[in-house]
Structure formats: structure tokens, C-alpha cells
C-alpha positions, -999 to 999 in steps of 0.1 A, spaced: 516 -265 474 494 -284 500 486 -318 496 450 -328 502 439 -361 511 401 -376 506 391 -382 541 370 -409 517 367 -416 480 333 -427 465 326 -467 464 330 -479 431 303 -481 411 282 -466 432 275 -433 406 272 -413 439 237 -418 453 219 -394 473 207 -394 510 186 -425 516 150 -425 521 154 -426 561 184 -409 569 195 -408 604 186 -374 618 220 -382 645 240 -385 612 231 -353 596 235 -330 624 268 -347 631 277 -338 592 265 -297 598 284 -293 624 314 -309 610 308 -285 583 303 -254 603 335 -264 625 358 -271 599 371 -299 616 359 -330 634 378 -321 664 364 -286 668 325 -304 664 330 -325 689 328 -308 723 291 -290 709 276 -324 698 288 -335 729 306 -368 710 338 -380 713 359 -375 679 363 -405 669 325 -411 672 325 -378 652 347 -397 625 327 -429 627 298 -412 617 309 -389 589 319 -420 576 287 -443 583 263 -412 563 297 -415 536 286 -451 532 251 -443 528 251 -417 501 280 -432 481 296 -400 485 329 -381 499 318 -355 524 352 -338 530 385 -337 521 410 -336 545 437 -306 554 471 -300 574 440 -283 598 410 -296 596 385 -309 564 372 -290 537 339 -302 524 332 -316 485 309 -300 464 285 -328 470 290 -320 510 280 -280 500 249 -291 484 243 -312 510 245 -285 536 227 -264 515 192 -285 516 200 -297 556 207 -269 574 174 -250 575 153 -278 587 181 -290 614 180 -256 627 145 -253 627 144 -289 647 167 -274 674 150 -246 677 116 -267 681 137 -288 707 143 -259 729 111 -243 729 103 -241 766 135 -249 780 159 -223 788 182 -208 760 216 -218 763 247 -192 780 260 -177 748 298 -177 755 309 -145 746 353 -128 743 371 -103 732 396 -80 747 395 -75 784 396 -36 784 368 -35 757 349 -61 774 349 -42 807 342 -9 793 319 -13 765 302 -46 759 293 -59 794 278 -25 798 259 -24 768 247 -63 777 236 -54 805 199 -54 799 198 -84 782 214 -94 818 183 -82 836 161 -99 807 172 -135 816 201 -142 786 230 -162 805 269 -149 795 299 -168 795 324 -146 789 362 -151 784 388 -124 770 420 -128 754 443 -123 721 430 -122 685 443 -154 673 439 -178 702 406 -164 708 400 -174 673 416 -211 677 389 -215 708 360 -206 685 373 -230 660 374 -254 686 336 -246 694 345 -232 728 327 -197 717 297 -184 700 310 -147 696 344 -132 692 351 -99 691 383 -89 675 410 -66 660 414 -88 630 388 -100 600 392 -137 601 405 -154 574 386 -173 545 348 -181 546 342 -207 575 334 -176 607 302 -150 598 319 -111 603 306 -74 601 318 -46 613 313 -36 648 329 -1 655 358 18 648 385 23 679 405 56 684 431 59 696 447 87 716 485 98 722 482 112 759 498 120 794 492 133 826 488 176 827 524 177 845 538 162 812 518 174 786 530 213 794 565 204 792 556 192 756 527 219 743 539 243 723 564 220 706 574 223 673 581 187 672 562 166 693 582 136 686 615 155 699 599 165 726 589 134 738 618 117 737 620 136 774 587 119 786 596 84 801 571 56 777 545 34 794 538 7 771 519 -33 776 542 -53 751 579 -50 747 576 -46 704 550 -12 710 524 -25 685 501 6 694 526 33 697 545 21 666 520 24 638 510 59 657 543 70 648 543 55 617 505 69 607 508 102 623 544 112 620 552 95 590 580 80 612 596 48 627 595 52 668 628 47 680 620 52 715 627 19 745 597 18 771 603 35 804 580 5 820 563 -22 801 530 -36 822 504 -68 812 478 -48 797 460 -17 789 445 -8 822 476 -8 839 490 18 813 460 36 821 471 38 856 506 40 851 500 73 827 474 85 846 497 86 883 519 105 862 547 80 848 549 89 811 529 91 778 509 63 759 490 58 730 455 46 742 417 37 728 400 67 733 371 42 748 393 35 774 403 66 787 373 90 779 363 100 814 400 108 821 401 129 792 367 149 797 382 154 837 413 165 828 429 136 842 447 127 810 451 153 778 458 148 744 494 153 734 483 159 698 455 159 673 458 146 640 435 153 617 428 117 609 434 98 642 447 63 638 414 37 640 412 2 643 384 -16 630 365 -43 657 346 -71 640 319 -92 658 326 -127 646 298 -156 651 305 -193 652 285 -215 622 251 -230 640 257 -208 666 224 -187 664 206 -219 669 205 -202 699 181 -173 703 201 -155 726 232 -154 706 211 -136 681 198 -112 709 231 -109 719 250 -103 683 218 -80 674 216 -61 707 259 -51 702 258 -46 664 233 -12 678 247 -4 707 282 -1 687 266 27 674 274 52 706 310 36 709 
């Protein structure tokens, strides 16, 4: 069980008052985006604030309203109910006012990750006109989780990801779903057609693989063929081009997002090894960071790849 500390308890005797008549504006937004953030760490670096001028804050507007605003966590703060509420009648007017501020002024870069190989071949593609249009990117790629930590930290606006984050604190939808494809160059894929078992058979094809554990060809084998895969890579290489490259010179078999390897497949490049008749999919969720569409153009940008996920 976790132990939660009050990052403040209510004064005595105050019967927890309100916001005061004049409430500092500084104070509030400070509050929201310790909110959205989840942390007074992670708020910092966007309010541009050291944190413990963050902390100092918090607890300044704390003394003002009589109230505890959050509750503190192993990682992080949670907010009280009073703090909910609170959110709840400031955040539509804050955002308005920031949006008011930037009105002329250039939009901020929306800083933009996900996987590399995705990145490459779908979404910088698809952003393309917004490019031309004037919006600014910042893009950075990377692993689920620590892409995840860096949002938390405020160092992204968008995320695009393998897994649904946890809890309530990032806004997800559904982007696209990813196939993926067992495949090989032509000179090893007729040594295997006409197999009666394609897992036999392969187990005379070397294995090109980008981690050491197989993550992708393992739940393959375990969707597909109902099987564990209890094969050792022929060569391991950093990521999912280079087993693009590696299979497509001719140096085994892979299991590889069919987004990635589509031309090679429609030029005969690569071909399929086998075709299930429900290919494995894995589901990519566009993730936004709280206040983040402050910005307009991490709303153009969010809009403008929720419809062009459509001809993924």
C-alpha cells in the first residue's frame, strides 16, 4: 500500500476559503500546469520556472485559498478534490488568455516523437503540408516508456506510441493499426513455399532480428502458430531499418510492419512467407500532453495525423 503525504494540510480554522478576490493570474497558471504535469518537476521547464519557484508558488495560492492543492506521491502529486474543482473553473479562461497572448506572434514548434521507422515513413510524410503551411516541428524518436517519461517531463507535446498510457493524466485515441508481415528475400522464400510446416522449415533460414529477446517475432509465433519460437537470431542489428536491409540483401527472414516494407513487397523485393488470416496488429495511439493545444499548431498537427492515419 502507498503512503501519501499532503504536500500541505489546510490552516486551521480557516473552513477552506475560496480563491481571493484578486488572484494572481502567475499563480494560477503555475497551479494548471502543475496539474496537467503531474508533478512540479515536469511543469517547470514549460513555465519556464525553476522548481522550487514552482513549489513556492503552489504553496503561496495554498495560503491564499486556505486549501491543499495536491497530495504528494513516490512520483509526482496528485491533486485534492478542491484542486479538481479548481481546475475545472480555471482552465478555460487561462487557455483562452494564452491563446489571446499569442495572437500575432508565431505559434510555437510543436515537438513531436515516436518510433523512428514510423516517423520516417509515415508521419513526416503525412506532415508535410503543414511543413509547407508554416507549422514548425521538433521531432525526436525513441522507445515507448522513455518517450513517455520525456512528455511527463514536458519535453513533448505529442507521442506516438505502441502502448495506451497508463491512468488519466495524458489525452489518447487511437491512431492506426500496424501489420505486420513474416517475410524474406525470393531466394529464401522458395526454399520454404510449399511447406507443410512453415515453422519447420524455417528453422533452415538464418533469423534477422533488432533485440536479442525477439519481441516481434515471438508473439508472431505465439499469435499465428499457436507456438513458443525457439529459434537464436542469425544477426541481431539496432533497429528496424537495418532488418529491412539485412532481409532484403538476402540474410534471412523477419517479421516486419507491413508500413515499412510495402514497396518491397509490391516489387517483389521481399515476399510474404505466410498469410494468416488474421495478421498480428498492433495498435498506435497518438498521445497529447495536458495544456498542450494551447498551441494551435499542435491541434493542426494532432487533427491533420488522426486523418491521414486513415490511408496507413
Amino acid at each position: 500500500m502507498k503512503h501519501r503525504t499532503p504536500a500541505r494540510e489546510e490552516p486551521p480554522g480557516t473552513g477552506g476559503r475560496g480563491l481571493p478576490p484578486h488572484a494572481d493570474l502567475n499563480l494560477l497558471r503555475t497551479f494548471l500546469a502543475v496539474y496537467r504535469a503531474g508533478s512540479f518537476t515536469a511543469a517547470a521547464p514549460g513555465l519556464g520556472l525553476s522548481q522550487p519557484t514552482v513549489t513556492a508558488q503552489i504553496r503561496t495560492l495554498e495560503q491564499q485559498t486556505g486549501r491543499a492543492l495536491f497530495t504528494r506521491l513516490p512520483r509526482g502529486v496528485e491533486p485534492t478534490p478542491y484542486a479538481r474543482e479548481l481546475a475545472g473553473q480555471v482552465a478555460a479562461p487561462l487557455d483562452a488568455l494564452a491563446v489571446l497572448g499569442d495572437a500575432g506572434a508565431t505559434a510555437a514548434p510543436v515537438h513531436l516523437a515516436g518510433p523512428s521507422e514510423l516517423l520516417c515513413v509515415r508521419v513526416l510524410p503525412s506532415l508535410a503540408p503543414l511543413v509547407a503551411d508554416g507549422v514548425r516541428l521538433r521531432v525526436a524518436q525513441g522507445l515507448p516508456e522513455p518517450l513517455m517519461e520525456e512528455m511527463r517531463a514536458g519535453r513533448h507535446d505529442l507521442v506516438i506510441t505502441t502502448r495506451r498510457p497508463r491512468g488519466r493524466a495524458f489525452a489518447s485515441v487511437p491512431l492506426a493499426d500496424e501489420e505486420y508481415v513474416l517475410v524474406a528475400a525470393p531466394a529464401w522464400a522458395d526454399r520454404v513455399a510449399g511447406a507443410g510446416d512453415p515453422v519447420a522449415a524455417l528453422r533452415a533460414v538464418p533469423m534477422v532480428t533488432y533485440a536479442e529477446d525477439l519481441p516481434i517475432l515471438r508473439r508472431y509465433w505465439r499469435t499465428v502458430f499457436g507456438r513458443q519460437l525457439a529459434t537464436d537470431a542469425a544477426v541481431t542489428v539496432p533497429n528496424l531499418y537495418a532488418v529491412l536491409a539485412a532481409v532484403n540483401s538476402g540474410a534471412g527472414y523477419s517479421v516486419l510492419p507491413r508500413s515499412l516494407c510495402r514497396e518491397h513487397l509490391d516489387s517483389g523485393r521481399l515476399v510474404p512467407l505466410h498469410s494468416p488470416a488474421e495478421p498480428p496488429l498492433n495498435t498506435l495511439f497518438l498521445v497529447q500532453r495536458p495544456g498542450a493545444d494551447a498551441n494551435p499548431d499542435v491541434r493542426r498537427v494532432r487533427d491533420h495525423l488522426r486523418r491521414a492515419a486513415g490511408t496507413w
